[in-house]
N, CA and C of each residue as an Amber inpcrd file, in Angstrom:
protein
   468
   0.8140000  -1.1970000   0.0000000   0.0000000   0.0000000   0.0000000
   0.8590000   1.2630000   0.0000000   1.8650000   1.6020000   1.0330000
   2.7670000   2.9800000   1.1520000   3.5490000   2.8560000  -0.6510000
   3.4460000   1.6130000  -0.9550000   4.3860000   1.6760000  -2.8820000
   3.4540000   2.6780000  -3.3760000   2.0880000   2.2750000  -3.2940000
   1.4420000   3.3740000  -4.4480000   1.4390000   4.6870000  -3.8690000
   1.8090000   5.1620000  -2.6690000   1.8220000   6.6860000  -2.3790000
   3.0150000   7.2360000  -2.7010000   4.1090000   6.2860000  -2.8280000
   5.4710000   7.0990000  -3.3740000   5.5280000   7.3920000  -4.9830000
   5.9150000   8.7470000  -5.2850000   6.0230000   9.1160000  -6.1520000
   7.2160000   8.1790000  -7.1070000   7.2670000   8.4480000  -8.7280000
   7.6070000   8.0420000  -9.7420000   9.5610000   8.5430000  -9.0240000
   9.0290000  10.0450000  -9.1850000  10.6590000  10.3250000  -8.9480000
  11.2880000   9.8540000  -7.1450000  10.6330000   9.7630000  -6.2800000
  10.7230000   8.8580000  -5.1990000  11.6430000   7.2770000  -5.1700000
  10.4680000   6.7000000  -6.3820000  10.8840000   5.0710000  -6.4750000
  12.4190000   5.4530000  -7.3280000  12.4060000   6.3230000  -8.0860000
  13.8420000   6.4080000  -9.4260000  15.0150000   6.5360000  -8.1690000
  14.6140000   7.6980000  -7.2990000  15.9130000   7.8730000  -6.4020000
  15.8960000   6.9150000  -5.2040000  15.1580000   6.0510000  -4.5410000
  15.4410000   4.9250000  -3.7250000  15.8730000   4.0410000  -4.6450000
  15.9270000   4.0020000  -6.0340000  16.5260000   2.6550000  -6.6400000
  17.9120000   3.0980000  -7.1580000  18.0340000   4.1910000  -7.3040000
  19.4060000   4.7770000  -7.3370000  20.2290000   5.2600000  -6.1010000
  19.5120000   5.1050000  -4.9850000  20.1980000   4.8970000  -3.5930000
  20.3830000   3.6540000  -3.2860000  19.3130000   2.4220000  -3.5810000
  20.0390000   0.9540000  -3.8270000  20.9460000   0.5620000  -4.1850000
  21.0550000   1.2720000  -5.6770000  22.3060000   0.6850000  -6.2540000
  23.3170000   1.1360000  -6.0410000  23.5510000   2.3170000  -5.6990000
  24.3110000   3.2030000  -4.4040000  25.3130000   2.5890000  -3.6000000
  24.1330000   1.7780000  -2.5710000  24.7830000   1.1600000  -1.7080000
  25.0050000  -0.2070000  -1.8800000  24.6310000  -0.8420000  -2.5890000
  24.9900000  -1.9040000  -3.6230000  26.1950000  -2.0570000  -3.8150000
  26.4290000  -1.0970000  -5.0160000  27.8830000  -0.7710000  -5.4070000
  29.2030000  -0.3360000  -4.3150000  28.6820000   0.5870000  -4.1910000
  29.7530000   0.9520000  -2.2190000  29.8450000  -0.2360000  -1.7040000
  28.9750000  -1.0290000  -1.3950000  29.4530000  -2.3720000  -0.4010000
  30.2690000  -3.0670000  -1.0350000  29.7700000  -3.6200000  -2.4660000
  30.5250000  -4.2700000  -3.2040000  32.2950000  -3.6390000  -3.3470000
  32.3800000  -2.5600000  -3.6140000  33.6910000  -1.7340000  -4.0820000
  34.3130000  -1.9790000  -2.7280000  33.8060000  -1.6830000  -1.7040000
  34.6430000  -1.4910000  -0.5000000  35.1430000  -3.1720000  -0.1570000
  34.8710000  -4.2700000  -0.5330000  35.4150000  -5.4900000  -0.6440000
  36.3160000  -5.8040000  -1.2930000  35.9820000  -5.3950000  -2.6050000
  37.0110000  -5.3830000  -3.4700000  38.2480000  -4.6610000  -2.8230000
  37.9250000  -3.7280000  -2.7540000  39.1810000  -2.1880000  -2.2960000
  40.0020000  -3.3680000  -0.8370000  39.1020000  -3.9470000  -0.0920000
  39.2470000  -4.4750000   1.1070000  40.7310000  -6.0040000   0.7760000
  40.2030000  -6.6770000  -0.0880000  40.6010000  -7.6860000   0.1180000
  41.6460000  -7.4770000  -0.9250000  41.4800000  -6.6790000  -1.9310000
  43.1770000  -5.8710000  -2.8380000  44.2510000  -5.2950000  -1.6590000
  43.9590000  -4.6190000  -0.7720000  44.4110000  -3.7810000  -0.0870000
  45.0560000  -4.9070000   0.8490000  44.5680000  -5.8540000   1.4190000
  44.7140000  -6.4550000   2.5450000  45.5060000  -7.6750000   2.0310000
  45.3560000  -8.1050000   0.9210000  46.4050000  -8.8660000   0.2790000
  47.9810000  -8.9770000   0.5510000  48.3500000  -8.8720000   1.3920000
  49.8050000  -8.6670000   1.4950000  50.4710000  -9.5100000   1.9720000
  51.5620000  -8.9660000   2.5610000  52.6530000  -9.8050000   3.4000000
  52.5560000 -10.2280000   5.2450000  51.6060000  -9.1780000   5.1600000
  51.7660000  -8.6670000   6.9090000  50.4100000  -9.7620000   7.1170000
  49.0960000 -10.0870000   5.9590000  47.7700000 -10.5240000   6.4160000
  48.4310000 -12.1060000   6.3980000  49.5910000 -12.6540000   5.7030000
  49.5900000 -14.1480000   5.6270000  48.8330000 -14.7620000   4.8810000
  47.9550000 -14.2350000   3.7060000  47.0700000 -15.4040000   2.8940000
  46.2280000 -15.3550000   3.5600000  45.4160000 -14.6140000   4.4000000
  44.2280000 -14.5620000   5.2810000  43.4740000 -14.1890000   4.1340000
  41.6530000 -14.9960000   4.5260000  41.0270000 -14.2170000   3.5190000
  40.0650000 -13.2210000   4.2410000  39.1230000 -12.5290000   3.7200000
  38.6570000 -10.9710000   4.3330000  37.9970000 -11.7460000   5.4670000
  37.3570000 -12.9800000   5.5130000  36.1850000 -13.4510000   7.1090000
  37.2620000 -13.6280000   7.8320000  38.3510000 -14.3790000   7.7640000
  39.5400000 -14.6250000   8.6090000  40.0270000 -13.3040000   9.0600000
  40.2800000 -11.8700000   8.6050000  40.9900000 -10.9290000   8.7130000
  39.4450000 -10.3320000  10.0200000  38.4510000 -10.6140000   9.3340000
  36.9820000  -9.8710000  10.3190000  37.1210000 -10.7600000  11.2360000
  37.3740000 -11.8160000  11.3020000  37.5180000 -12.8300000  12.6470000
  38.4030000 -12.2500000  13.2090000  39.4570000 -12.0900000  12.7440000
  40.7950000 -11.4330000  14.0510000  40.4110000 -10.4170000  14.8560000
  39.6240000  -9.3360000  13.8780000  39.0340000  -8.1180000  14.0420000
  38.5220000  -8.1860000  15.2280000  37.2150000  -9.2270000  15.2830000
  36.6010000  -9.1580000  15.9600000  37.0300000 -10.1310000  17.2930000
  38.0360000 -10.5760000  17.1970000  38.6920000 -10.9980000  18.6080000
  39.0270000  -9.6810000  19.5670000  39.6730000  -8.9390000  18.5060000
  40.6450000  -7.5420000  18.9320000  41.7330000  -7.5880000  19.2890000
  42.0790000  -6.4260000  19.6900000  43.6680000  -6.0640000  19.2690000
  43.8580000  -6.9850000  20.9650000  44.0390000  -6.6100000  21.8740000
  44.5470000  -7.2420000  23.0300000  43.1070000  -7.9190000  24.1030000
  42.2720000  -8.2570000  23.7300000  40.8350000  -8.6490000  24.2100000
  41.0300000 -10.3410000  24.5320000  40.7500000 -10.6740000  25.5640000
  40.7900000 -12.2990000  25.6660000  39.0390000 -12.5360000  26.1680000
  38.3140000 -12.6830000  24.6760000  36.6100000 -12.7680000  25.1900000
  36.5640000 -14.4430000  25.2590000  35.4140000 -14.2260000  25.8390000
  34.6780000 -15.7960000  25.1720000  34.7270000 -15.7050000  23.9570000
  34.3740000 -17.2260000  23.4190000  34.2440000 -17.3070000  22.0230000
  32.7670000 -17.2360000  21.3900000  31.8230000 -17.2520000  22.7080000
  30.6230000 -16.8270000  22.4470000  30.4870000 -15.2480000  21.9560000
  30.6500000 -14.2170000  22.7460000  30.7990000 -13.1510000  22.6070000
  31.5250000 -12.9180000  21.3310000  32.7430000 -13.4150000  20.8180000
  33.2560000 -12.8450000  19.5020000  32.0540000 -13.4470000  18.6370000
  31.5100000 -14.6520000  18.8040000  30.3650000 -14.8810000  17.7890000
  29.3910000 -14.2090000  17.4790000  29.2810000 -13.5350000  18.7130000
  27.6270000 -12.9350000  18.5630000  28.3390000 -11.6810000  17.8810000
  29.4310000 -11.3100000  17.5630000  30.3690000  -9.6170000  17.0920000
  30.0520000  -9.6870000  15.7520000  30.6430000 -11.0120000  15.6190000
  30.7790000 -11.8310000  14.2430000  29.2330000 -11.7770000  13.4830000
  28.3680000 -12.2070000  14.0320000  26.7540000 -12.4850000  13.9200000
  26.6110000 -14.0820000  13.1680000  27.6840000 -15.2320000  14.0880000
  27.6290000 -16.1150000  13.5470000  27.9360000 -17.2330000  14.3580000
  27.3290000 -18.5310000  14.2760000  27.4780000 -19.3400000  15.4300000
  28.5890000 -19.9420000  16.3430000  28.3450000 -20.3490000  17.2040000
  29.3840000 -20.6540000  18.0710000  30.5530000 -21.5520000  17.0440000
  29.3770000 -22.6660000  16.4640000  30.3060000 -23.8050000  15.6350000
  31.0750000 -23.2110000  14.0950000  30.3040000 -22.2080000  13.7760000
  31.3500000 -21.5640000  12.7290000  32.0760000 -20.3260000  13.1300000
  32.1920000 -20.4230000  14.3550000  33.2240000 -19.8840000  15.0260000
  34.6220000 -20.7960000  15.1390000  34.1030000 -21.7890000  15.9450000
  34.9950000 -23.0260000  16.4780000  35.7250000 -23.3360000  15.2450000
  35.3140000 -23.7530000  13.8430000  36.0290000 -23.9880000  12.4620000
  36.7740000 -22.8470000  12.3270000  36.2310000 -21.5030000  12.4400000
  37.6460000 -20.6800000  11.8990000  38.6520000 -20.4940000  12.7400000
  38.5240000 -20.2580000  14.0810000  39.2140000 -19.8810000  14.9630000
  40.5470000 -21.5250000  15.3100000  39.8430000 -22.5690000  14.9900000
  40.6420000 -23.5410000  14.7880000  41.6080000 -23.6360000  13.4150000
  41.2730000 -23.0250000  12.6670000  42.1130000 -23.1950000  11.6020000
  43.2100000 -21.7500000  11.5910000  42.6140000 -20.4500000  12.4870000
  43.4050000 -19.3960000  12.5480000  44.6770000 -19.6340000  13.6010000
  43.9600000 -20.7380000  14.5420000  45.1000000 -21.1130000  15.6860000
  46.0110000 -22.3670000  15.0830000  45.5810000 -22.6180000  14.4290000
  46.9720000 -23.9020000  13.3450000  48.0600000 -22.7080000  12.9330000
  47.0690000 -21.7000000  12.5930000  48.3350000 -21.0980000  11.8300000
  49.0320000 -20.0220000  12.5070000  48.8520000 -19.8390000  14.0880000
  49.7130000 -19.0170000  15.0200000  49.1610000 -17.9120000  14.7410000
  47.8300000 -17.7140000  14.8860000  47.5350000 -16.0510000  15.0480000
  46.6020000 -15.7980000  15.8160000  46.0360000 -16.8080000  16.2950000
  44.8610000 -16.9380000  17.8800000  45.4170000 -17.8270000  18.7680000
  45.2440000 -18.0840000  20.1210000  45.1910000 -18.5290000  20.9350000
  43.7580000 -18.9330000  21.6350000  43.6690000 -20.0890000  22.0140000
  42.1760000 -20.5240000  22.7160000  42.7760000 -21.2380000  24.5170000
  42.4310000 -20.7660000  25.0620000  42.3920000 -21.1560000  26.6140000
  41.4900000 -21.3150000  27.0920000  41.5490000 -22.1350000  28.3730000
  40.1920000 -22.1410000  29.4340000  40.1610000 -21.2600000  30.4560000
  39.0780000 -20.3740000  30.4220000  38.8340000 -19.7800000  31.6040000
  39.2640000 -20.3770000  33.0270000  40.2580000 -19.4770000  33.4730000
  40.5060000 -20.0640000  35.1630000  39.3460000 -20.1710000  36.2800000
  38.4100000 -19.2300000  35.9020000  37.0820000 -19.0060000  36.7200000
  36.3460000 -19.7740000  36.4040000  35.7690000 -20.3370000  35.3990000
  34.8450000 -21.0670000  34.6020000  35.7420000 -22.1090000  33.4290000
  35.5180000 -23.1350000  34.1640000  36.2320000 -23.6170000  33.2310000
  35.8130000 -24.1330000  31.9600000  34.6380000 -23.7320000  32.0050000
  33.5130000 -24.6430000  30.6130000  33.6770000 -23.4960000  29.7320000
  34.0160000 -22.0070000  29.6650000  34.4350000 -21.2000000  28.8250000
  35.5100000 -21.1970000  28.0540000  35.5180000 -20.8860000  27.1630000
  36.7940000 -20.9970000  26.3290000  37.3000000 -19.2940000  25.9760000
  38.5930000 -19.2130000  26.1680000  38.9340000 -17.9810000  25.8250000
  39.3640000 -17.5690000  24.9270000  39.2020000 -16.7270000  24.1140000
  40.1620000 -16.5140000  22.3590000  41.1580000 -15.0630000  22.9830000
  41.7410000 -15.0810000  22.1800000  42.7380000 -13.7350000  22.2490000
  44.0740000 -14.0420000  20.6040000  44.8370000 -12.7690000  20.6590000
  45.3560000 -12.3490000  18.9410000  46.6450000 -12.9330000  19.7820000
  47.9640000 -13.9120000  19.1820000  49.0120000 -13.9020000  19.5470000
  49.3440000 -11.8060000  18.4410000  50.9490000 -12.0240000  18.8460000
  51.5350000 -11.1660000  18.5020000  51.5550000 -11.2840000  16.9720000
  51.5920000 -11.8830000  15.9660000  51.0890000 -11.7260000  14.4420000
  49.8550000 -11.8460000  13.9830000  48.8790000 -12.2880000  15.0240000
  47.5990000 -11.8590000  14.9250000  47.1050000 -10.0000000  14.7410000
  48.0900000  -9.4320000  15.5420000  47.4780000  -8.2030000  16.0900000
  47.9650000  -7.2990000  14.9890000  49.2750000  -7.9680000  14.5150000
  50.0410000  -7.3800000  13.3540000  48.5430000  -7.5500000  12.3070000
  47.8700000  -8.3020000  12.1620000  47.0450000  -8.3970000  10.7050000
  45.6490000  -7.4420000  11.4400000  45.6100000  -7.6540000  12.5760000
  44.6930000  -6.5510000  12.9460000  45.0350000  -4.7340000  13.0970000
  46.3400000  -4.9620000  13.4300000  46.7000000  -3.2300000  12.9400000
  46.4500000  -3.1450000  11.7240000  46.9390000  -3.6390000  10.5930000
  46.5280000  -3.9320000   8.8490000  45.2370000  -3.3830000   8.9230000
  44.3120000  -4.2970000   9.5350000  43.2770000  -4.3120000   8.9780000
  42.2980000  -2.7420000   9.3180000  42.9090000  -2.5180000  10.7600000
  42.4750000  -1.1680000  11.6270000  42.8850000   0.1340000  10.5270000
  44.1170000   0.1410000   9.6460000  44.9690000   0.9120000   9.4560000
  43.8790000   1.3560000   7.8360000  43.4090000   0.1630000   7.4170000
  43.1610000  -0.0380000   6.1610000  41.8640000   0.8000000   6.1250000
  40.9940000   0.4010000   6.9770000  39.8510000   1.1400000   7.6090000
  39.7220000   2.8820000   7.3570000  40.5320000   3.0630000   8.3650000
  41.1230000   4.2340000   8.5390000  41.2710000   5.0720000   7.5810000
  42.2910000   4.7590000   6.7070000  42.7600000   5.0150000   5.4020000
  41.6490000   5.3940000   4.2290000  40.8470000   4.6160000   4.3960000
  39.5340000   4.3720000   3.6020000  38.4110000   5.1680000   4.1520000
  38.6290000   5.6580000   5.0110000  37.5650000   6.4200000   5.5280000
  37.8780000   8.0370000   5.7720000  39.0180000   7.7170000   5.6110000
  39.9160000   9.2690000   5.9480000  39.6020000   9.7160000   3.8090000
  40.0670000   8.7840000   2.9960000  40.0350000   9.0360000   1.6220000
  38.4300000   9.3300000   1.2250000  37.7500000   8.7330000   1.5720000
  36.3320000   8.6130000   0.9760000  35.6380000   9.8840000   1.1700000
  35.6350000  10.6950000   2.9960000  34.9430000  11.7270000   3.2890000
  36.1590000  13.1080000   2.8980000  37.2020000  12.7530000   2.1640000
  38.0620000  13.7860000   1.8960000  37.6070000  15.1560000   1.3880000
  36.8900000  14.9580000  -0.0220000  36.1460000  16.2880000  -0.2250000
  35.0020000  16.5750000   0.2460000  34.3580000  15.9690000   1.3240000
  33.5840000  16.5430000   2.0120000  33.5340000  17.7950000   2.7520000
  32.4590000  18.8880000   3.0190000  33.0850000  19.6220000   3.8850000
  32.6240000  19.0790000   5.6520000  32.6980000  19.9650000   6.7220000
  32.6010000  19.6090000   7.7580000  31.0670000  19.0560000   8.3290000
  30.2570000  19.8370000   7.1860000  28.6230000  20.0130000   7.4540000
  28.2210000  18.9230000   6.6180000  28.8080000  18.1740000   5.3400000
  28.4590000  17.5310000   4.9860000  28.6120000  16.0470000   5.7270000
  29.7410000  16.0480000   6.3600000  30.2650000  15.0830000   6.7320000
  29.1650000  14.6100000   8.0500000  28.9350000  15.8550000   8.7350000
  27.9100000  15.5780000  10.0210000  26.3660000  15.1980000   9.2220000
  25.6110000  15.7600000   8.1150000  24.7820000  15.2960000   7.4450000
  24.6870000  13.6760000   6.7360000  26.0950000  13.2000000   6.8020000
  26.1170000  12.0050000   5.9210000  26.2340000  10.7350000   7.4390000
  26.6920000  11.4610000   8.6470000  26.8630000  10.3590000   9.5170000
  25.7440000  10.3530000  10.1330000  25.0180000  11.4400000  10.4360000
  23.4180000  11.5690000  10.6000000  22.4820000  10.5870000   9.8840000
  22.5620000  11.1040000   8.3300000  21.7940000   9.5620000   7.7870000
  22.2530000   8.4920000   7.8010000  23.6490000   8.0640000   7.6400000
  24.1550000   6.5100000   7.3410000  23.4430000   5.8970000   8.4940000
  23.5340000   6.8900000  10.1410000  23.0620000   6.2260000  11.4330000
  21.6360000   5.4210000  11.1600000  21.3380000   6.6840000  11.0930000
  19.2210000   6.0990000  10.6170000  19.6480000   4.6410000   9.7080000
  20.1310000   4.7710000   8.8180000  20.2120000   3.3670000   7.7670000
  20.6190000   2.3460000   8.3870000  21.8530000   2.7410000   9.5520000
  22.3490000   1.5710000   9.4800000  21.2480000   0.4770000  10.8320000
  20.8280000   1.5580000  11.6370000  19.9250000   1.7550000  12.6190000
  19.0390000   0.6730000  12.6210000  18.5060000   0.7940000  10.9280000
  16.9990000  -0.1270000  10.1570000  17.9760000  -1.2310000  10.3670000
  19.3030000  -1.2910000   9.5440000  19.3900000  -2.7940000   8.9970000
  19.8600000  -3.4500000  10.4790000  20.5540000  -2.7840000  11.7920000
  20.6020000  -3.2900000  12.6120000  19.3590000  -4.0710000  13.7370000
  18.2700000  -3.7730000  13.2120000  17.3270000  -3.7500000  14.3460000
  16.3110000  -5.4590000  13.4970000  16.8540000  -5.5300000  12.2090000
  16.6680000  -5.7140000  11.3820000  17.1400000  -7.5440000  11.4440000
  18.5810000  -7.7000000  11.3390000  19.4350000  -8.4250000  11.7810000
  19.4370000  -9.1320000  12.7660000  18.9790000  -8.8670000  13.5330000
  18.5490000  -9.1730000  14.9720000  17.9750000 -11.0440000  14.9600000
């Protein structure tokens, strides 16, 4: 019902704000996993590099908690984080308090692919809002919030 109250030029510019953000998501992967390609990531691929991420730089969580960061289950947690700790860049322990917890944390070339990845971020976000001015920049983090707001509540 609200389709037939939106106007012609309405639907043209929400479908050109789709493809918008379409394209942006898509590009910023690309840009992501060119960029991150290196020496310092080890052949990591971009979920492995968001897995480290989301361990963090010096953080020893549960592995529940990085899952729920992640938005992905405990057991496809357990597969990556086992194959990231073969290759010396996580650590898994047992909680001294609880011992039925398991703890994750970044060894020291873990944190190296998480500065990378922090740095890359950064970089990309510092380039993107460059010709912005100051007012635009507060107008664009104003709406992205609202957007991202929907798809978070959304996700759930």
């Amino acid at each position: 019902m609200a389709e037939a109250t939106v106007s012609s030029e309405s639907r043209q510019r929400r479908q050109r704000l789709n493809d918008l953000l379409t394209e942006t998501f898509d590009a910023i992967l690309r840009i992501e996993e060119k960029s991150l390609n290196n020496r310092i990531t080890k052949g990591c691929t971009i979920a492995e590099i968001h897995t480290i991420a989301a361990v963090g730089m010096y953080n020893k969580d549960p592995m529940g908690l990085v899952a729920g960061r992640l938005g992905v289950t405990l057991a496809t947690l357990t597969t990556a984080i086992g194959k990231l700790e073969k290759r010396g860049l996580v650590v898994r322990e047992r909680d001294q308090e609880d011992h039925r917890r398991v703890l994750v944390s970044l060894t020291k070339e873990g944190r190296k692919i998480c500065r990378a990845h922090d740095m890359f971020h950064h970089q990309m976000v510092d380039g993107a809002l460059s010709e912005l001015s100051e007012q635009e920049e507060e107008v664009f983090e104003e709406a992205l919030s609202k957007v991202k707001r929907f798809f978070d509540e959304r996700a759930q």
